[in-house]
C-alpha positions as CSV (number, residue, x, y, z in Angstrom):
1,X,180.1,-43.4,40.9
2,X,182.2,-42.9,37.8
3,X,183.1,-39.6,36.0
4,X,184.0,-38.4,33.3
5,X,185.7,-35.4,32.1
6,X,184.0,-32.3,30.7
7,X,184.8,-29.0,29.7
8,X,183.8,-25.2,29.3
9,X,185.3,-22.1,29.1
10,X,186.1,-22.2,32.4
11,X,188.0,-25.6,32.3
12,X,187.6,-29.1,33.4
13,X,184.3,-30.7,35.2
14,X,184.0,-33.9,36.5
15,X,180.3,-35.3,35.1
16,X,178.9,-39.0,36.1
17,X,179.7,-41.0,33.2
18,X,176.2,-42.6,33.0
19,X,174.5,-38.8,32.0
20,X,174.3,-36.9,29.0
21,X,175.0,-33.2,30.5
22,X,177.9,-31.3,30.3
23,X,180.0,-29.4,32.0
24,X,177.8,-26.1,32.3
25,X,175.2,-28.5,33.4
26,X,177.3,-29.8,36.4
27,X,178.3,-26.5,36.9
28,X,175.0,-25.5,38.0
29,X,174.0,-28.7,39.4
30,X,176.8,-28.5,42.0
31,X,176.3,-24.6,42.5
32,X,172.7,-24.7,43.2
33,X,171.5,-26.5,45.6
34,X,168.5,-25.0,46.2
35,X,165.3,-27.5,45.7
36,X,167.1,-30.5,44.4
37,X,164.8,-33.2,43.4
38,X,161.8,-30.9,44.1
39,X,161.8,-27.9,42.1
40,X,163.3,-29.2,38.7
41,X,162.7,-27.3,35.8
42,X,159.1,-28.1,34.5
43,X,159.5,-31.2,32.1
44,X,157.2,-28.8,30.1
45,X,160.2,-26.5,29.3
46,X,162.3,-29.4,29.0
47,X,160.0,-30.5,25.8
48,X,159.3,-27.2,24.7
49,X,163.4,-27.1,24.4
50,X,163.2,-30.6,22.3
51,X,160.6,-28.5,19.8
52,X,162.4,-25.3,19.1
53,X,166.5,-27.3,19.2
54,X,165.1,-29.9,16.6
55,X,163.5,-26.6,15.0
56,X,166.5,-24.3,14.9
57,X,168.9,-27.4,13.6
58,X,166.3,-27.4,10.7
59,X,165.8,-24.0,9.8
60,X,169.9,-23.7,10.1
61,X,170.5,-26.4,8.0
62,X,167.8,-24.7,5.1
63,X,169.9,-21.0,5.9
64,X,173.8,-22.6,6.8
65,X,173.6,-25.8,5.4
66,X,177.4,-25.7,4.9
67,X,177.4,-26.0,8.9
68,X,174.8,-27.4,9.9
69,X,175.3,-30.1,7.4
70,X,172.5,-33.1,7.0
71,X,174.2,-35.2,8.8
72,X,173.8,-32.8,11.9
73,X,170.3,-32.2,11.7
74,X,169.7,-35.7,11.3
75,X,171.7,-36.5,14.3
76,X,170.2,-34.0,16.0
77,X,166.7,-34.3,15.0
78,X,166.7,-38.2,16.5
79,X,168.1,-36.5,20.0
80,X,165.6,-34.0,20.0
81,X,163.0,-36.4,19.5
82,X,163.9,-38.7,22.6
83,X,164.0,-35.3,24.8
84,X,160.7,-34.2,24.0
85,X,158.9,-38.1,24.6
86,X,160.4,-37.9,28.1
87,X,162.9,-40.3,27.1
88,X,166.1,-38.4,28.1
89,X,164.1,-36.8,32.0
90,X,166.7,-38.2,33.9
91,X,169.5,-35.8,32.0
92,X,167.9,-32.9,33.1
93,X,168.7,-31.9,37.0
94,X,168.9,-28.6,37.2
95,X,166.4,-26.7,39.5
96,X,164.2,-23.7,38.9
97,X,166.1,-21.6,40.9
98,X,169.6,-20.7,38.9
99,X,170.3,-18.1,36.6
100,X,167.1,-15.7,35.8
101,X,167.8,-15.9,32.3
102,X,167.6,-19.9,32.6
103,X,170.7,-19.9,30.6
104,X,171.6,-23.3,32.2
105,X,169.1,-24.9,31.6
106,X,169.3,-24.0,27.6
107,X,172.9,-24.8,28.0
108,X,171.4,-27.9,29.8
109,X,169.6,-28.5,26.5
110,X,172.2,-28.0,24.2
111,X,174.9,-30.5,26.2
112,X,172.6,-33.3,26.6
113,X,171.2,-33.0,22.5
114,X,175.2,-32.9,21.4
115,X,176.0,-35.8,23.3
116,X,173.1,-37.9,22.3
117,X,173.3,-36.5,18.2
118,X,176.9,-37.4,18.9
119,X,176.0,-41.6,20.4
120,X,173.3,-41.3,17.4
121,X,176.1,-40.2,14.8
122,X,178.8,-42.9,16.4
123,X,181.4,-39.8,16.3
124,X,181.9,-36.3,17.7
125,X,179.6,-35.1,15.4
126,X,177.7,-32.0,17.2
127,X,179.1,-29.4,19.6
128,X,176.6,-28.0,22.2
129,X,177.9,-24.4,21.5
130,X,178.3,-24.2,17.9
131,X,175.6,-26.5,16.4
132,X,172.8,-27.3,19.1
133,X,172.9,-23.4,20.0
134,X,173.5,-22.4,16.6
135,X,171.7,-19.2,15.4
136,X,170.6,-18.9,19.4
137,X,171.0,-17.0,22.7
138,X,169.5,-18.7,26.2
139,X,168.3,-14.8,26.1
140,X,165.5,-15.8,23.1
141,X,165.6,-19.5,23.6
142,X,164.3,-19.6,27.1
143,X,161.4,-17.2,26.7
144,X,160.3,-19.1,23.4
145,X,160.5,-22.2,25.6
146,X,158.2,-20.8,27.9
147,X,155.8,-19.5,25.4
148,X,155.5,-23.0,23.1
149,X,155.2,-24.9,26.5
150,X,152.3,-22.2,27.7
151,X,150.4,-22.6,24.5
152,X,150.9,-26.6,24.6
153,X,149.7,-26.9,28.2
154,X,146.4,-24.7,28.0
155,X,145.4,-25.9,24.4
156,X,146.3,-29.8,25.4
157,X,145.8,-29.9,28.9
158,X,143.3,-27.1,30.5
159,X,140.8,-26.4,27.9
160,X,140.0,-30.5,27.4
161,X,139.8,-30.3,31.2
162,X,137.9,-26.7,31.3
163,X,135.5,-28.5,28.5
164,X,135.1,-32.0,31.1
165,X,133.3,-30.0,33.7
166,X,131.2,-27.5,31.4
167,X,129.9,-30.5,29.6
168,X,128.8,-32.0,33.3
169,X,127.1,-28.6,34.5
170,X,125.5,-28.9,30.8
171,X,124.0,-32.3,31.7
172,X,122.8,-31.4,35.7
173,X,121.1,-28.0,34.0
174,X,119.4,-30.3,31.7
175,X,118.6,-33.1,34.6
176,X,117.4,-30.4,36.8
177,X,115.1,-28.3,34.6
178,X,112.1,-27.2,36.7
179,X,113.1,-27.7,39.9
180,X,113.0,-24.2,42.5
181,X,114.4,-23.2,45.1
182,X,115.7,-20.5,47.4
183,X,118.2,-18.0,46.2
184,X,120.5,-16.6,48.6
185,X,122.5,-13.3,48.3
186,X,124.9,-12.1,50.9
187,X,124.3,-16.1,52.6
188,X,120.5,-14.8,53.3
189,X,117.3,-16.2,52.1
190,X,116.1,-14.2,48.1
191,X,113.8,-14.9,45.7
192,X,113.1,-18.1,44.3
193,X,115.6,-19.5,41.3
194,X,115.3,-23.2,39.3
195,X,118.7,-25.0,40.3
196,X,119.1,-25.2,36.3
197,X,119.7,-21.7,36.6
198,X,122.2,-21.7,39.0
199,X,124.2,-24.5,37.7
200,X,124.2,-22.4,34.4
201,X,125.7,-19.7,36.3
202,X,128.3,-22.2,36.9
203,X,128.7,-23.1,33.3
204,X,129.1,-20.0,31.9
205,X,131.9,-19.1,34.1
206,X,133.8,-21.8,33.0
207,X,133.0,-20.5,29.5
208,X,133.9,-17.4,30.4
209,X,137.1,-17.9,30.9
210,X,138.1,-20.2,28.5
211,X,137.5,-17.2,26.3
212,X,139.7,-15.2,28.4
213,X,142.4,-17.8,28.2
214,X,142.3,-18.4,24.5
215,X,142.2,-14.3,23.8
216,X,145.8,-14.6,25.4
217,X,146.7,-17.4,23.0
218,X,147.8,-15.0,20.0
219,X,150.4,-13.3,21.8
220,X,151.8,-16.1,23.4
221,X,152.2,-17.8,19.9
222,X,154.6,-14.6,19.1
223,X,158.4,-16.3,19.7
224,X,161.3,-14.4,20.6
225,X,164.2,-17.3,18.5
226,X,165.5,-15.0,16.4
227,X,166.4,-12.2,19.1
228,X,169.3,-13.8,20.0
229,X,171.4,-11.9,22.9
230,X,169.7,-8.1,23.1
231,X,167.2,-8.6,20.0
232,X,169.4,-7.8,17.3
233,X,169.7,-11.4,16.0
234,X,173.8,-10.7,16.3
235,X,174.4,-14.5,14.4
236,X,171.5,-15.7,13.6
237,X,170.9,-16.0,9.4
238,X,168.7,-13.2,7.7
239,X,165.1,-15.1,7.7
240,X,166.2,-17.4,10.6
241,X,163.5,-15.9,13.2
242,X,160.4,-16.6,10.6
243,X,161.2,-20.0,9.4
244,X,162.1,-21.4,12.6
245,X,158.7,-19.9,13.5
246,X,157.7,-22.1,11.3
247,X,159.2,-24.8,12.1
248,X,158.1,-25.2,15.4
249,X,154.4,-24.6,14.3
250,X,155.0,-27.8,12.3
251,X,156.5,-29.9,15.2
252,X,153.8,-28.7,17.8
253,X,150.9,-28.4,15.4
254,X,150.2,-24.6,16.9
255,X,150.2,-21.6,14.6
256,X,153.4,-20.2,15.8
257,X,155.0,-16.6,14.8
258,X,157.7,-14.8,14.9
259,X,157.3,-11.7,17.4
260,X,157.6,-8.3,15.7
261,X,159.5,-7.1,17.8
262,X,162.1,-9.2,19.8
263,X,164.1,-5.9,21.9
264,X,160.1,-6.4,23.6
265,X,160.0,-10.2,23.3
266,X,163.3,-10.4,25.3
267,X,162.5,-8.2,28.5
268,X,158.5,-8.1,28.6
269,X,157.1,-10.8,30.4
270,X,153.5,-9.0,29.4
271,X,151.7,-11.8,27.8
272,X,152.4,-14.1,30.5
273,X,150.7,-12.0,33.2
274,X,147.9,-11.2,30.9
275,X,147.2,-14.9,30.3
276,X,148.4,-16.1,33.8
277,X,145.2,-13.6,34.5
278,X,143.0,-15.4,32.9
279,X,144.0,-18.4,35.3
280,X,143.8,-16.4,38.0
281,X,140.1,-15.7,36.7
282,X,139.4,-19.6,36.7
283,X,141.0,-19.9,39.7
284,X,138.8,-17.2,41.6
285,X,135.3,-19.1,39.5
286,X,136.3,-22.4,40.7
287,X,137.0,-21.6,44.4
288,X,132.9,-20.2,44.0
289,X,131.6,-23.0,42.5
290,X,133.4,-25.4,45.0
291,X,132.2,-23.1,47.7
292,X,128.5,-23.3,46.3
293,X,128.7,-26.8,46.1
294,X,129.7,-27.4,49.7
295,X,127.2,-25.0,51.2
296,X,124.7,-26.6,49.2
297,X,125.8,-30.1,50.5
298,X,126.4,-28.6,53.8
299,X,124.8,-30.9,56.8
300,X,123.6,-33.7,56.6
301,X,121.0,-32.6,59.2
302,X,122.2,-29.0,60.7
303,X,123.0,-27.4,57.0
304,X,121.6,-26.7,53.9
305,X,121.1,-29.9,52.8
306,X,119.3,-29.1,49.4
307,X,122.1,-31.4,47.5
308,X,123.9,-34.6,47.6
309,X,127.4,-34.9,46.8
310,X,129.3,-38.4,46.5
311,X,130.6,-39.7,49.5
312,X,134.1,-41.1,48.7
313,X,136.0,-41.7,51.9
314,X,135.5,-41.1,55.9
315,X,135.8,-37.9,56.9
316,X,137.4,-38.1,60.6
317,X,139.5,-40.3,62.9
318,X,137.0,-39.6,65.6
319,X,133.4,-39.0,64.6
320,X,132.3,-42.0,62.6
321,X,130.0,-41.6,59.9
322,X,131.2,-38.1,58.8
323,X,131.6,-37.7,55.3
324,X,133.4,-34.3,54.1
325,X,133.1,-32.2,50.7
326,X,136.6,-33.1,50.6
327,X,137.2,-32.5,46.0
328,X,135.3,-28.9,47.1
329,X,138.8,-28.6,49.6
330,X,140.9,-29.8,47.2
331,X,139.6,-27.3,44.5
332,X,139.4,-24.3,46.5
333,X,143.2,-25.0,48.4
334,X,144.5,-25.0,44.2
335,X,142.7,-22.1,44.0
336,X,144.2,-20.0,46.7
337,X,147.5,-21.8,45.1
338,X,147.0,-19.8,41.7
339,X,145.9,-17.0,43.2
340,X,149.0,-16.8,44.9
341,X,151.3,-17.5,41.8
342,X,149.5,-14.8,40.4
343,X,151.1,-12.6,42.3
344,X,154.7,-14.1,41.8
345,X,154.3,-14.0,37.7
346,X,153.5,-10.0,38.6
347,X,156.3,-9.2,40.1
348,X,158.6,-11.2,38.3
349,X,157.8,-10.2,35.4
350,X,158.3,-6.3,36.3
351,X,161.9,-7.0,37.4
352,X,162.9,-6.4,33.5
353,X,165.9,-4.1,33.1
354,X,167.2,-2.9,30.0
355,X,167.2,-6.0,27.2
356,X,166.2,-8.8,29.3
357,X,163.6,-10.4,32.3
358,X,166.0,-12.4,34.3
359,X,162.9,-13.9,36.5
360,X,162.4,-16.1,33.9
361,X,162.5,-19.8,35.8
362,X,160.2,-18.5,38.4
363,X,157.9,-17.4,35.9
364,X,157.7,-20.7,34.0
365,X,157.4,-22.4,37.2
366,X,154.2,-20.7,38.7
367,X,152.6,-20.8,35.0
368,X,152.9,-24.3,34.8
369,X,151.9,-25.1,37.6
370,X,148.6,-23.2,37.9
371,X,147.9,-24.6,34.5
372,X,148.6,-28.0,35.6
373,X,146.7,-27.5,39.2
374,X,143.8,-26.2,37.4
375,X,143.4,-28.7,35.0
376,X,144.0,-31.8,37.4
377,X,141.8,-30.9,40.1
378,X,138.8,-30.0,37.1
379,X,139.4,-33.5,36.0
380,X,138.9,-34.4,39.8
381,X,136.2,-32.8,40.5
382,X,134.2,-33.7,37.9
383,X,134.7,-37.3,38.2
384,X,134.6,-37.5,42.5
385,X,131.7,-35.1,42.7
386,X,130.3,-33.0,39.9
387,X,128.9,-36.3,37.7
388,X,127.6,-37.4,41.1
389,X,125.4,-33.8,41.9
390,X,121.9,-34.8,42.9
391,X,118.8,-32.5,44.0
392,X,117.5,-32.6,47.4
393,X,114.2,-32.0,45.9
394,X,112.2,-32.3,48.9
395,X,115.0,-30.2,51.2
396,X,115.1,-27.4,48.5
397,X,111.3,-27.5,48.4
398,X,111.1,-27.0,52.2
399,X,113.4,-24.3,52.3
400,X,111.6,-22.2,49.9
401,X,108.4,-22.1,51.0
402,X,110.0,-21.3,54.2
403,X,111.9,-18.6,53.2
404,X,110.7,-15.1,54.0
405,X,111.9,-13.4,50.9
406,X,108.9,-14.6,49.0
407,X,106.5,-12.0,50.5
408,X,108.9,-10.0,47.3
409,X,105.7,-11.6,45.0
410,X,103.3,-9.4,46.9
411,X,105.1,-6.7,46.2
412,X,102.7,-5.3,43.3
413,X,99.7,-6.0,45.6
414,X,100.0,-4.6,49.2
415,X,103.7,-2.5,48.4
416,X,107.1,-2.8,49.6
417,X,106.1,-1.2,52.9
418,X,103.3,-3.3,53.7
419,X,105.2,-6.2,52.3
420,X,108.1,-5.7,54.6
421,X,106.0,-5.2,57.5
422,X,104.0,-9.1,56.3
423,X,107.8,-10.1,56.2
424,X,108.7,-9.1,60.2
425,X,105.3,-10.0,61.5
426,X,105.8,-13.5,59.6
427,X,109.4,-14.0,61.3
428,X,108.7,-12.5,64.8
429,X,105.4,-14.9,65.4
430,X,106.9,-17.8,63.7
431,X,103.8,-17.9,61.3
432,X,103.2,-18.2,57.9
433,X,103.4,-15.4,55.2
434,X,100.1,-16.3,54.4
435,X,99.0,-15.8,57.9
436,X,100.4,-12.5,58.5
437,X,99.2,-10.9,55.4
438,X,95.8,-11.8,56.6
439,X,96.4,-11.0,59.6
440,X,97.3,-7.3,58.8
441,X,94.6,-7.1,56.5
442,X,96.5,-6.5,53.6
443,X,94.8,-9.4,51.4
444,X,92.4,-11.9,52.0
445,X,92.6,-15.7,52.2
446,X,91.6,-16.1,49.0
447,X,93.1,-13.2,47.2
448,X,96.8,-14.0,48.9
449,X,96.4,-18.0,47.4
450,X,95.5,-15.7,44.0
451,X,98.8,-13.7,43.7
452,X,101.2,-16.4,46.0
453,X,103.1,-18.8,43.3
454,X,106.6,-19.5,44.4
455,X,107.2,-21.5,41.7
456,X,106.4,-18.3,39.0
457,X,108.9,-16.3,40.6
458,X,111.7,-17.8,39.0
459,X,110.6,-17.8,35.1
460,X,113.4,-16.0,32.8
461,X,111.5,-12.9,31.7
């Protein structure tokens, strides 16, 4: 491989001469080798990095245009637009698991946009320091990273996916309109419910918490740029922390502010937890609704059996013929994933001391990748086993008018006493309700045929 030579404050780095970092860069690359090739720094931060660099250069060169001249921002601007298509990936090595503050990786940021401004400009035009980090601290750039690329992934990515499978449980309410069956609470037989009501259950879960999610969108659209090292904007042009607000609202097309208060926006991690709560909320409603869905499909013989799901690939090496509710897996393992991020974005983010979180890779990390989890296995889901939901109609109809818990109709004629006692004398002799009501001499033939309609028990009053 060939190098070249770097440097830093610290002095002279050998870098491969084919990459755009810098010696910081290399610094960490060779100092952390913890996750290499595995646990990169979400490309997500990487992007979010392109928005708010090409937004500071811009918002510098409005306040200090006498250094960062036009020539710079337009230099820049070209760099910063390669690093947020993706173009420039390769450039950026540097694992999650560095310096809490993810200074390297804004130093990262700033290395590889100078040296690309700089091939742009044909001459040493940009210095990472000065002009890419210009009006900036990795102290307010990271978290601001973290809080465009939160907002871009749950407006771009989750709620189209959240919207997929609410539109799907919109369309099997519709399909299955009328059709009862047997509730079940605490796995046990209950009173009778339409399967349109349950999948609405479903539905407005997923509603839910897409209103949860988007109630955490205003404070993650607060930006710390503008806080530079502690929050006192030491360097960084009076108006500098508004307009660069700005700024990246234009770039992104999200209704970015500045935040209030950046001594807070520095060390609180608060609205990170709050909306990684949210996910945690999804999580928790999709790992039930996968769960329904494979009890319901559970069999095909010795289980519920009261829906069909698709079948989409063998389900053993040994048993031929076995099919398994294999997205329901999928979906509830991402869960238990999420859940368990949850936990990590809570304690990270109440390891804050003094002016600054420095658990701040970790906590980008497990954000981005529930939101990405969640969203990918929605988008699954739906399309290798919601869209393909069908009614067992004759299965579900079996079931309820075997199901004890329908004597509850009778309750307004013989009691809950009587009623009870119908219910154990139905199950012990393995006859019908019908038959044991008689039988006790609670109600006659007729009058029990009267009062008995399964199918009335589960109108919305």
């Amino acid at each position: 491989m060939e190098y070249r030579i770097e440097h830093d404050s610290m002095g002279e780095v050998k870098v491969p001469a084919d990459k755009l970092w810098g010696a910081q860069t290399e610094r960490s690359h060779e100092n952390f080798l913890i996750g290499v090739g595995i646990e990169t720094m979400p490309r997500e931060i990487t992007k979010a990095f392109g928005y708010l660099k090409k937004a500071a250069a811009i918002a510098n060169n409005a306040l200090k245009p006498e250094k960062m001249t036009d020539a710079k921002v337009k230099a820049i601007s070209q760099a910063c637009d390669e690093v947020i298509s993706g173009a420039l990936n390769e450039n950026f090595p540097l694992v999650v698991w560095q310096t809490g503050s993810g200074t390297q990786s804004n130093m990262n940021t700033n290395e590889v946009i100078a040296n690309r401004a700089n091939q742009i400009a044909g001459t040493k035009l940009c210095h990472p320091n000065d002009d890419i980090n210009m009006s900036q601290s990795s102290n307010d750039t990271f978290p601001t990273a973290m809080h465009i690329a939160a907002v871009v992934e749950l407006e771009d990515k989750l709620f189209p996916a959240i919207d997929l499978l609410t539109d799907t449980f919109k369309k099997l309410e519709k399909a299955n309109e009328g059709i009862v069956k047997s509730g079940r609470t605490h796995l046990q037989d209950a009173v009778p419910i339409q399967f349109s009501q349950e999948i609405s259950g479903w539905r407005t879960s997923l509603e839910r918490d897409k209103e949860m999610l988007s109630s955490s969108l205003p404070y993650l659209k607060q930006l710390a740029l503008g806080g530079t090292a502690v929050g006192t904007g030491l360097n960084a042009p009076k108006g500098f922390d508004s307009l660069v607000a700005q700024k990246v609202s234009e770039l992104t097309g999200k209704d970015f502010i500045t935040a209030p208060n950046k001594y807070h926006a520095l060390t609180s991690k608060d609205e990170i937890v709050f909306a990684h709560g949210a996910l945690k909320a999804l999580a928790a409603d999709l790992m039930k609704i996968a769960n329904d869905v494979r009890w319901l499909a559970s069999g095909p013989r010795c289980g519920l059996g009261e829906i069909h799901i698709p079948e989409n690939e063998p389900g053993s090496s040994i048993m031929p013929g076995k099919v398994n509710p294999t997205q329901c897996e999928a979906m509830t393992m991402v869960a238990v994933q999420v859940i368990g991020n949850d936990t990590a974005v809570g304690m990270a983010a109440s390891q804050g001391n003094f002016e600054l979180n420095v658990f701040m890779p970790v906590i980008a990390y497990n954000f981005l990748q529930s939101v990405r989890l969640l969203a990918e296995v929605m988008v699954s889901f739906n399309k290798n086993c919601a869209v393909g939901i069908t009614a067992n109609k004759e299965k579900m109809h079996f079931n309820l008018y075997n199901s004890l818990m329908l004597v509850t109709a009778l309750n307004p004629y013989i009691g809950y006493e009587n009623a009870a006692k119908t219910s154990h004398k139905a199950y012990e002799e393995n006859i019908s309700l019908k038959d044991a009501c008689v039988q006790l001499g609670f109600l006659t033939a007729e009058k029990f045929d009267e009062v008995f309609h399964p199918e009335e028990m589960a109108q919305s009053k």
